[in-house]
N, C-alpha and C positions, 0 to 999 in steps of 0.2 A: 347497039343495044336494041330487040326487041323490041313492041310496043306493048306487049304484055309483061315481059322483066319491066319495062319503064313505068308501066304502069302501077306494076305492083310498087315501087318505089317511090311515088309520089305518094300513094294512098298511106304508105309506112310512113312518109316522113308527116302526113298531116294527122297519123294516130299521136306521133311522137310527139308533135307541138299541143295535143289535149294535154298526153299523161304528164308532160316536162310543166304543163301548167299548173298541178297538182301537188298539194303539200302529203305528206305522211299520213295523215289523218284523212286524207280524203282517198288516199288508193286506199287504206284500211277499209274504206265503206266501200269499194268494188272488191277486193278480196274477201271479204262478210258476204259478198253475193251468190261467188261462188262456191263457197264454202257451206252456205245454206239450201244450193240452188236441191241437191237431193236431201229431202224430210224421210225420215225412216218411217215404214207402215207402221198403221196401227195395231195395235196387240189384239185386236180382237178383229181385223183384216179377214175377208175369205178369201182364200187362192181359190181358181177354179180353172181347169183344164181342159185342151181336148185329147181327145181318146189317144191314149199311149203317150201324150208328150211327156216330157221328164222337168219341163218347169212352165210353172202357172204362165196362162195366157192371159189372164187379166186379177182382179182384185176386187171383191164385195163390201161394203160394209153389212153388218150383219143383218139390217134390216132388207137390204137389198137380196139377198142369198134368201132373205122369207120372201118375199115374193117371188122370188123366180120360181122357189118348191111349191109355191103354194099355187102357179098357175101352169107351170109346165111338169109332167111327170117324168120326162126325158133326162131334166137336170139330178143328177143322183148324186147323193150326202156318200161320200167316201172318207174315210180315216183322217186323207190331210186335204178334205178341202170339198168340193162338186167338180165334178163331171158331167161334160157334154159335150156331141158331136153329132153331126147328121149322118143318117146310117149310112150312105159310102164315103165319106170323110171328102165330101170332094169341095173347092173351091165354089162352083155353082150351088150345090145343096146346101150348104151353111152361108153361104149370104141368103138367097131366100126364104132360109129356114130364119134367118136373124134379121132381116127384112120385117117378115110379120112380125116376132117378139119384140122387136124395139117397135113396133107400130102401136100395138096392144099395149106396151107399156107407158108411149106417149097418150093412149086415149084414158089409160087408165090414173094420168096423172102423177107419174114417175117419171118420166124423160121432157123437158119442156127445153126450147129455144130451138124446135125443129128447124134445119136446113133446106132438106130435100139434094143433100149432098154426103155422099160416099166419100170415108175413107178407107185405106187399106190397110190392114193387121199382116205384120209378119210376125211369127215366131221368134224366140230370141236365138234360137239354133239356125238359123236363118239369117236375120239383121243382124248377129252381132261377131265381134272379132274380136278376141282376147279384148273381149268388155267394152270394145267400142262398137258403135253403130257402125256400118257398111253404109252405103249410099245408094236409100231405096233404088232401085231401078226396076224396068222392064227384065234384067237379070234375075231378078229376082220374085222368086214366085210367092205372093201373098197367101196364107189359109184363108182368108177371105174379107170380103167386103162389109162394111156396114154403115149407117147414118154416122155423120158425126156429131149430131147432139148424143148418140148414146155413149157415146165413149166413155166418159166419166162415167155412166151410171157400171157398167161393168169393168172398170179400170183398167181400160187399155192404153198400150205405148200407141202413141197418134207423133207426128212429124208433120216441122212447120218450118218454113223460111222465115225471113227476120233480117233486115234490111237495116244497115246504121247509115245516113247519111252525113257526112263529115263534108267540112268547108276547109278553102285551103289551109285559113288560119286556125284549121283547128276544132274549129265549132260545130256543136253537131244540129241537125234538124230533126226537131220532135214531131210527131201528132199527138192531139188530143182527141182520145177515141170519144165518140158520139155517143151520146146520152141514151140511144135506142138500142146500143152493143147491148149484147146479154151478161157479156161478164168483162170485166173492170168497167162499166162507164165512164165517159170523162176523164180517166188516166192520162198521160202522157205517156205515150208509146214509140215504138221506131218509126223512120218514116215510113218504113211499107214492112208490113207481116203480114203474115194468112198461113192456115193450114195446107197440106197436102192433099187435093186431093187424088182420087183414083186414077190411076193411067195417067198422073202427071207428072211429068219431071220435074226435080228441085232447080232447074235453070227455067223450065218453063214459066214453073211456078212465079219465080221471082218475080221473072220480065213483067209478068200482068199483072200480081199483086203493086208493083210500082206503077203499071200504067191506071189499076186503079183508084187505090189508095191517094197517089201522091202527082198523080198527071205526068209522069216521067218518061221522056218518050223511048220508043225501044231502042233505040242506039245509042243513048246513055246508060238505059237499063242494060244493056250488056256487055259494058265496061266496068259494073261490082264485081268485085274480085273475093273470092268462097274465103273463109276464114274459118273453117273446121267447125265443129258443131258445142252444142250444152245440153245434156239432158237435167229435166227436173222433175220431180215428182213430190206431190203432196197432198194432203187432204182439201176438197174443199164442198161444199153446200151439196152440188150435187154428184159429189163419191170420191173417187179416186184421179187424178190429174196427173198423167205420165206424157212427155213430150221429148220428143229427139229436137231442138232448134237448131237449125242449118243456119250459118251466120254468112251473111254478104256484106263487102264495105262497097260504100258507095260515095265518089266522088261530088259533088253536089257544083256545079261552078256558079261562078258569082252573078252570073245572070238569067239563074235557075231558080224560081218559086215555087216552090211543089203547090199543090193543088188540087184538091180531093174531088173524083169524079163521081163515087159511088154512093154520097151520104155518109160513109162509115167514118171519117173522119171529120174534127167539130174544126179542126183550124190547126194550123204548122207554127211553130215558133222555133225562134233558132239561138240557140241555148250556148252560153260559154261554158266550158270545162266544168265551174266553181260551180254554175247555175243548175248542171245536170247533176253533181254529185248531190246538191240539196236537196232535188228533187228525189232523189235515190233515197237521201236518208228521212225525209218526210214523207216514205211511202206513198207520194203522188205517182210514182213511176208504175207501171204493172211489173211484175215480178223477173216474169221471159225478158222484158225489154234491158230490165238493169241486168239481169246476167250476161244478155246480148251485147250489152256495151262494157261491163265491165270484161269479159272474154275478150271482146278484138282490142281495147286497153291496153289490159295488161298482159296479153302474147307479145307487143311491143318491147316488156321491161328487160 
């Protein structure tokens, strides 16, 4: 056998000993995860386009759609929705065309938890394949770049990794995100997630989000084994939240303490079955995280 079949087979049988720990009522609170993980837009939602595509590139709320008209002339009120695009549609000119706009917008107190980190926007004629995500790559040519605080404010699809760490017997390992996060504070999260950003691979991705999220060193981080993805989307404070999450299982061994490098996490606890689903149905959990774990779960059953 493999060390990779082997591998994937150990990581299956310590899913198996969570969800076997599991009564009725408590997969019902991971199938309510994903069940809920896509919130249908708002009735009063702006699409808005670039030039010729044939589906929205992202989502307004309507006060958002007034200011974009109200400080760019560019952005034009069409039948179903706004259009815009930089006059040669190219990948270069619409990031630094949306470079300044999202900058103007943070100064002007619309966009707030600045980064100073790029993510990439692909289209959905692009990313997607009979409705599912593709696997961003270097394959694949983005229409362009932009901050990732702005994202919500114009509702674009953004992608994330998301990291479950699982113990032999079963048990998984939380964070509890840092009170200084912008959005869920203090939550209990995976042991290692983070965005996508630009020019990076979702294996890249991983490896460092664990090295810094959780102290995990890179030859354990690249023994998680990919477990297909969760998209969600839904209203929140500042717009629109669409997210592809790329799900990794991660073996955790018993004489492993993860251990947060970067500040962004407040402290790791390590959670039974019964312990995690509470936290799921007391909404301590952030939202990505309980889909992420209900996901690699129950593809188990």
């Amino acid at each position: 056998m493999s060390i990779g079949i082997k591998r994937t087979e150990v990581m299956k049988n310590c899913i198996q000993k969570f969800q076997s720990a599991l009564g009725d009522s408590e997969r019902q609170v991971l199938r309510q995860c994903l069940q809920h993980a896509l919130q249908p837009l708002p009735e009063d939602a702006m699409p808005w386009y670039l030039l010729d595509a044939h589906t929205p590139a992202g989502y307004l709320t309507p006060a958002h759609a007034e200011v974009l008209r109200s400080i760019r002339k560019d952005w034009k009120t069409v039948p179903h929705g706004l259009l815009w695009d930089a006059p040669d549609s190219s990948h270069a000119a619409r990031s630094a065309a949306l470079a300044q706009l999202a900058a103007e917008l943070r100064d002007l107190g619309h966009i707030t938890g600045w980064r100073n980190e790029k993510f990439s926007y692909w289209p959905d004629a692009v990313i997607l394949s009979e409705g599912q995500c593709r696997e961003p790559t270097a394959n694949l040519a983005p229409a362009f770049e932009m901050e990732r605080a702005a994202y919500r404010f114009f509702g674009l699809r953004s992608h994330a990794v998301h990291v479950n760490g699982f113990t032999q017997d079963g048990f998984l390992w939380c964070g509890r995100r840092s009170q200084s996060k912008p959005t869920d504070p203090g939550m209990l999260d995976n042991i290692a997630a983070g965005g996508l950003p630009a020019g990076e691979s979702l294996h890249t991705c991983g490896v460092r989000e664990m090295a810094e999220e959780a102290g995990i060193s890179e030859a354990l981080a690249l023994t998680a084994t990919p477990s297909g993805q969760v998209s969600t989307s839904r209203s929140v404070a500042r717009g629109w939240h669409h997210e592809t999450l790329w799900v990794y299982n991660l073996l955790v061994p018993a004489d492993v303490q993860p251990l947060n490098q970067d500040g962004e996490v407040a402290e790791f606890t390590l959670l039974s079955p019964q312990q995690v689903i509470q936290a799921i149905a007391a909404k301590a959990m952030t939202i990505d995280a309980s889909c992420v774990i209900a996901h690699a779960v129950l593809q188990q059953a």
